[in-house]
C-alpha positions in Angstrom: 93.6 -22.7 9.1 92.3 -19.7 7.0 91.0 -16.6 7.9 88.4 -15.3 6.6 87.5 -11.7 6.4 83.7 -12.7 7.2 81.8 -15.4 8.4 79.3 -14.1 5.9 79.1 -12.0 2.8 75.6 -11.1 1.5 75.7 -9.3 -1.8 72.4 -6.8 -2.2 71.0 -4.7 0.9 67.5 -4.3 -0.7 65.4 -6.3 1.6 66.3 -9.8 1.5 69.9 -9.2 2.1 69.5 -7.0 4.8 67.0 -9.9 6.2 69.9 -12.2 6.2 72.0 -10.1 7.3 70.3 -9.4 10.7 69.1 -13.1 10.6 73.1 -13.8 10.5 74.4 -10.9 12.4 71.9 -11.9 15.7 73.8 -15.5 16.1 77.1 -13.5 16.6 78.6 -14.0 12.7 80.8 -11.2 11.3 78.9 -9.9 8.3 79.7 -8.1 5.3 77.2 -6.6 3.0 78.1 -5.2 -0.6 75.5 -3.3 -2.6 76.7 -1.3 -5.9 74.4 1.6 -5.1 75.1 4.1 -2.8 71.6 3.0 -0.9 69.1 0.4 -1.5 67.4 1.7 -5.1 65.9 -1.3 -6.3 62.0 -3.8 -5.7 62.8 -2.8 -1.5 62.4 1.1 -2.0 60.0 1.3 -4.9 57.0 -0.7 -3.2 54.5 -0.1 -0.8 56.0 -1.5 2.0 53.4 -3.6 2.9 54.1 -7.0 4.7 50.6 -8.6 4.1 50.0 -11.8 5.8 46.2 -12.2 4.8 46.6 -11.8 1.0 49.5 -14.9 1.0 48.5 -18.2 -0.2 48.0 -21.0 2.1 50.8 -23.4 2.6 54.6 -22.5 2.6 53.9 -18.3 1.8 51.7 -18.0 4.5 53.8 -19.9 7.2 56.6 -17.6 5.9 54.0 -14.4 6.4 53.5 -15.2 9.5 56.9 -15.8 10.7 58.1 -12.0 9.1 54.9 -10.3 10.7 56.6 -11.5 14.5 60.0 -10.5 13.0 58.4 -7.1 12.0 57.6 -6.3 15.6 61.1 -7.1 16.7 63.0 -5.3 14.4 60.7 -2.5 13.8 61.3 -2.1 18.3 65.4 -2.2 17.6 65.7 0.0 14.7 63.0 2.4 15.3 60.7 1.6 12.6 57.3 3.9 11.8 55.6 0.2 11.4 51.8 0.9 11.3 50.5 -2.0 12.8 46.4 -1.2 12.3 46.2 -3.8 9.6 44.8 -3.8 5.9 41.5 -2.7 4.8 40.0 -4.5 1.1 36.9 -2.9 -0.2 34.5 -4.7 -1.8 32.9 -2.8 -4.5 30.6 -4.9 -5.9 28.2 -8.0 -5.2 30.7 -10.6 -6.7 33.3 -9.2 -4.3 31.4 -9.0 -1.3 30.5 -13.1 -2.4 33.8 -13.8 -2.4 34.9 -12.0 1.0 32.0 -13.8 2.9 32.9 -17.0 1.2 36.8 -16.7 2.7 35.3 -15.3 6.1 33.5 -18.3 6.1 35.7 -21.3 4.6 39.2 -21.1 4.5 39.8 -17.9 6.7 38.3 -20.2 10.1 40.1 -23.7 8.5 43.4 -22.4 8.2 42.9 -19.0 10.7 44.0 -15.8 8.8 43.4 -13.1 11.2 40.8 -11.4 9.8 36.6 -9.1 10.0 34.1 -8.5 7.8 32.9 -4.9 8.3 29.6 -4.2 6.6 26.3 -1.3 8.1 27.9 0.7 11.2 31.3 -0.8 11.0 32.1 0.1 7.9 30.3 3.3 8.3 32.6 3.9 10.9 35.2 4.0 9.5 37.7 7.1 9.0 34.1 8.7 9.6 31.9 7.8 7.0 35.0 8.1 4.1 34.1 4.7 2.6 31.0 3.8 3.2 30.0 3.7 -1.1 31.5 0.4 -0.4 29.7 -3.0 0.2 32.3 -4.3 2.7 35.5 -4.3 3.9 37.6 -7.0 4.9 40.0 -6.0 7.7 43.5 -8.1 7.6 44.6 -7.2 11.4 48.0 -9.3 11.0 49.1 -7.2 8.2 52.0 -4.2 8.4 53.0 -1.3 6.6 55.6 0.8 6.6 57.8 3.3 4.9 60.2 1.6 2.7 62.7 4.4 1.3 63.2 5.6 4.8 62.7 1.9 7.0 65.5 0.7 4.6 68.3 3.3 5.3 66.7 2.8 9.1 67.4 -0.5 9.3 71.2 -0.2 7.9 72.1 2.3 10.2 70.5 -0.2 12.8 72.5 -3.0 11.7 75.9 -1.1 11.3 75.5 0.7 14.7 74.3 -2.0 17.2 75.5 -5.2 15.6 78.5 -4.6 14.0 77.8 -5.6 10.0 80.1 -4.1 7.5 78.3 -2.4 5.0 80.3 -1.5 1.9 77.8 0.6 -1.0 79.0 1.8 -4.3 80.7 -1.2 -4.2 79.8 -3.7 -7.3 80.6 -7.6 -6.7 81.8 -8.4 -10.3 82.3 -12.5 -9.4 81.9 -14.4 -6.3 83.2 -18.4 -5.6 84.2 -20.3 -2.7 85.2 -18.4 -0.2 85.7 -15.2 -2.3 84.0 -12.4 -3.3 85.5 -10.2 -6.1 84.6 -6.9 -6.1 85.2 -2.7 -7.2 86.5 -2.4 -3.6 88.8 -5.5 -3.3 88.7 -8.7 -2.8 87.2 -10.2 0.7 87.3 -13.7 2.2 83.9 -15.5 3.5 83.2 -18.5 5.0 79.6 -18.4 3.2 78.1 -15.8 0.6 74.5 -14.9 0.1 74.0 -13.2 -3.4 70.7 -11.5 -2.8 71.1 -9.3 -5.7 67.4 -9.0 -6.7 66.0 -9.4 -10.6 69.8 -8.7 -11.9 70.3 -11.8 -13.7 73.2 -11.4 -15.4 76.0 -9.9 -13.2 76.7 -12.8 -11.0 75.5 -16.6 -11.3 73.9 -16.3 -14.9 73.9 -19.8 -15.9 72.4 -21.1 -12.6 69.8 -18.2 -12.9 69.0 -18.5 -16.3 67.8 -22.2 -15.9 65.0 -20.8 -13.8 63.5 -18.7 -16.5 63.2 -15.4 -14.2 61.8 -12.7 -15.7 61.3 -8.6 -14.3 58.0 -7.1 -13.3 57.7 -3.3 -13.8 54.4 -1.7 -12.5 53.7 1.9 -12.8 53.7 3.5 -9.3 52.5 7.3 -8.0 52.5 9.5 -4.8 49.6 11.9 -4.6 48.2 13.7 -1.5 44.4 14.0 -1.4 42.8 17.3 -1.6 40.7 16.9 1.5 42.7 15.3 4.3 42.6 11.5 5.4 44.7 10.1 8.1 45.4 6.8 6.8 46.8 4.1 8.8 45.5 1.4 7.3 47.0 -0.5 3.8 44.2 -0.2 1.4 43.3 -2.9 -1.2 40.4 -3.7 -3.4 38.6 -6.5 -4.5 40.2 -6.7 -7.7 43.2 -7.7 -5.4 40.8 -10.9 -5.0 41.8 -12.7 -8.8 45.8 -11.5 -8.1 46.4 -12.6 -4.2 46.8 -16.5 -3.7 44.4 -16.3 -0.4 41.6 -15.8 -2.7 42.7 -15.7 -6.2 41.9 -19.8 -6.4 38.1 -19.8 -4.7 35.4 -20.6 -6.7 33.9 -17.3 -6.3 37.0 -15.2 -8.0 35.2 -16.5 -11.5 32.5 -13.8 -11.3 35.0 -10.8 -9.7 36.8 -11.7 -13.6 34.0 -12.2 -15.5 33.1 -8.5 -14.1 36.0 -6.8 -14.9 36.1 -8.4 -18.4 32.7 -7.3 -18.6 33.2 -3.7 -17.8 36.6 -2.8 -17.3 39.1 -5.1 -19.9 41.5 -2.7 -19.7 42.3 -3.2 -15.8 43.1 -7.2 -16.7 45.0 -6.1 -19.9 47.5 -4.0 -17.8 47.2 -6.6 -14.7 46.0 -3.3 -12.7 45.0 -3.8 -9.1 44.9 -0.8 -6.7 46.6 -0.7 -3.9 47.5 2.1 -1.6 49.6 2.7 1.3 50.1 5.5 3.5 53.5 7.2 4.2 54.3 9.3 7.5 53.9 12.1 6.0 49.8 12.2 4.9 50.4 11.4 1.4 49.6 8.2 -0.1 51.4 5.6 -2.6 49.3 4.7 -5.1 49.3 1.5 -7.7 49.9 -0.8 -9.4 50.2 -2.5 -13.0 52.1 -5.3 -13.8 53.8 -5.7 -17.1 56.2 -8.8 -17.3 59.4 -9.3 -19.8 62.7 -10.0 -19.7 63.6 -6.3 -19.1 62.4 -3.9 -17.8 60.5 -1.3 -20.4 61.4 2.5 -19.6 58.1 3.6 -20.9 55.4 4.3 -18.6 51.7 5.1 -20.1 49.8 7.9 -19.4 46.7 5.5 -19.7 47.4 3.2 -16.9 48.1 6.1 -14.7 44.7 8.0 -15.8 43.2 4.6 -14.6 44.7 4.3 -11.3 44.0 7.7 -9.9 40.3 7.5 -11.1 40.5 3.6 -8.9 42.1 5.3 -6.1 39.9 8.8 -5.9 36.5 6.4 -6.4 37.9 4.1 -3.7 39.3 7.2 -1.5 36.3 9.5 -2.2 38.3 12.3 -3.4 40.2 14.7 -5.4 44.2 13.6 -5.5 47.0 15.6 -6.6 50.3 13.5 -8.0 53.3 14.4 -6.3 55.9 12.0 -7.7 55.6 8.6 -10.5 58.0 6.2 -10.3 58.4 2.8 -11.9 58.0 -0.2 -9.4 59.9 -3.2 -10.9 60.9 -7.0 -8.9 62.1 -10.5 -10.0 59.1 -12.3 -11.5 57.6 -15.8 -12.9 60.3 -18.1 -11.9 59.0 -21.5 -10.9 58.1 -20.9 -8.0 57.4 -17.5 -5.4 61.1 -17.6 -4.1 64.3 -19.3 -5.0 66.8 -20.7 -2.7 70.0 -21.9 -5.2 72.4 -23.6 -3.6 74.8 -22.9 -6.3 78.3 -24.5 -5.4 80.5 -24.6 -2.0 79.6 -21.7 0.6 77.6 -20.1 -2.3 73.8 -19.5 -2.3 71.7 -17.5 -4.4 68.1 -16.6 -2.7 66.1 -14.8 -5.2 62.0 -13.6 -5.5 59.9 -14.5 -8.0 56.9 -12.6 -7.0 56.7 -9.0 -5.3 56.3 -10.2 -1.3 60.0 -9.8 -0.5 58.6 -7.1 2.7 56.1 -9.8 3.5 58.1 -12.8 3.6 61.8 -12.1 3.6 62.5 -11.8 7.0 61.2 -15.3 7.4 63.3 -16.3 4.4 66.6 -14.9 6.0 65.7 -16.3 9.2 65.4 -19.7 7.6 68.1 -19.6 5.0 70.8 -18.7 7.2 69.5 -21.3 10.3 69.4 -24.0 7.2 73.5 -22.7 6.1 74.6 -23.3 9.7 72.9 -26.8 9.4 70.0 -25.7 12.4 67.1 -26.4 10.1 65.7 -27.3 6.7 66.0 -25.2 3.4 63.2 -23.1 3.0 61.0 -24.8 0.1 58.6 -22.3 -2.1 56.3 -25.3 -3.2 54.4 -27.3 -0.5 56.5 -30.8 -0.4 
């Protein structure tokens, strides 16, 4: 009989290995996790950490949405997670947008029962007093989560290694993995099963089963900025241009004018895929995006343009001066066929990978469901409604 060194070896702790890990780690398997960082620097620390459930698209996203948003709860109680639990808030600037909003209020938010009020008059008004009442409406998403990924990450590692025992190894690059082996810079280690969760790297591990899927890298520009007068945020802001770029709405009838309008008066904000979004950390300031530039790699280059375009969204939306604190490139595994991949690649090796940048939202459901589905107690989790 062999021994193995693991029942389980995921390689990647950005978010999705981590998710398997726990997922794994809770049913009593021995865990390993390699990363070749020296912490989680990749999509899980550059976003916004928010897990949106009312954005998602109906049918297998959603389901997984609202899986990860209980899963939040629970591991945000273990490891001590700042998880703002207040919900989102999306603006609707304009006519078109404040269409569409009614239009999913009234259609598919009561058929399919995303969690969700339209603020308009006193409500809105109300609101962090009176900050954002130059807007039309506001949808609030009460099912949706934020929190703080650069710090929640390294929380939920020390989490992992402290109370249930997985074996984390970092600077430690996995140069080749196969049945029941993992090669790596710190040895070579023995698993009954490995997870390569190793994020839009296409090319270190598994490149001919990953280049059949046609994956390419999403880079979006990305800024922390602290407003001039004050706001305690606890909500995840969006906008309606979120509306033509989120599946819940992007598909409704009434997302035809909300493009027509920004063709009409803003091209540039389609040309750069720009929709703002904004996210408060713990500390008052605010993350602040994004753009969305797709390729096979990842260009260094940021431009001064896009930035120039997302402050002026985000101090219109906000109602205020900001000043920048930090830019940073966002980038995540894009345009595959479908919004996740689950590769079962040969013998006791899988390969789970995003195509779309809801790893926070969904990937606790994802490693909940992949690693039930590997010890044969449920179905592989399928991105495309069967």
């Amino acid at each position: 009989m062999h021994h193995y060194d693991c029942d389980l070896l995921v390689v990647g702790a950005g978010m999705l290995g981590l998710a398997h890990a726990w997922a794994a780690a809770k049913r009593g398997l021995r865990v390993k996790v390699c990363e070749r960082s020296h912490t989680p620097l990749g999509a899980s620390v550059r976003n916004f950490g928010q897990a949106l459930v009312t954005g998602q698209a109906p049918g297998p996203m959603l389901d997984l949405a609202r899986q990860a948003h209980g899963l939040w709860g629970e591991l945000g109680a273990a490891a001590g997670l700042a998880l703002k639990q207040q919900g989102s808030l999306l603006f609707a600037r304009s006519e078109a947008e404040e269409a569409l909003l009614e239009a999913f209020c009234a259609g598919r938010a009561r058929e399919l029962d995303y969690r969700v009020e339209l603020l308009r008059g006193a409500r809105l008004n109300q609101l962090y007093d009176g900050r954002f009442e130059h807007h039309r409406a506001a949808l609030h998403g009460l099912d949706d989560q934020q929190l703080y990924s650069r710090e929640a990450l390294p929380q939920i590692i020390a989490y992992l290694a402290r109370e249930l025992g997985v074996d984390f190894h970092f600077s430690t690059l996995v140069r080749d993995v196969e049945t029941g082996w993992a090669h790596t810079t710190a040895g070579r280690f023995s698993a009954r099963q490995i997870l390569v969760c190793s994020g839009h790297d296409y090319q270190t591990l598994l490149a001919e089963p990953l280049a059949a899927l046609q994956p390419q890298v999403c880079r979006l520009q990305m800024l922390r900025a602290r407003l001039k007068r004050p706001l305690d945020l606890q909500h995840a802001l969006l906008t309606g241009l979120s509306c033509v770029h989120y599946g819940a709405f992007a598909d409704l009838p009434e997302s035809a004018a909300i493009r027509a309008q920004i063709r009409r008066e803003q091209p540039a904000l389609e040309a750069h895929g720009i929709h703002l979004l904004i996210s408060p950390t713990p500390y008052g300031e605010l993350i602040i995006g994004d753009s969305h530039d797709y390729g096979s790699d990842a260009s260094p280059f940021n431009a001064e343009a896009v930035d120039r375009l997302l402050l002026e969204l985000a101090e219109h939306t906000l109602g205020g001066e900001l000043e920048v604190l930090e830019r940073w490139q966002g980038v995540y595994g894009a345009r595959g066929p479908a919004p996740f991949s689950v590769l079962k690649v040969s013998d006791g090796v899988t390969a789970v990978l995003m195509h779309t940048g809801l790893g926070m939202s969904v990937g606790l459901a994802l490693g909940e469901r992949t690693v039930a589905a590997l010890l044969g107690d449920g179905e592989w989790p399928r991105a495309l409604a069967a």
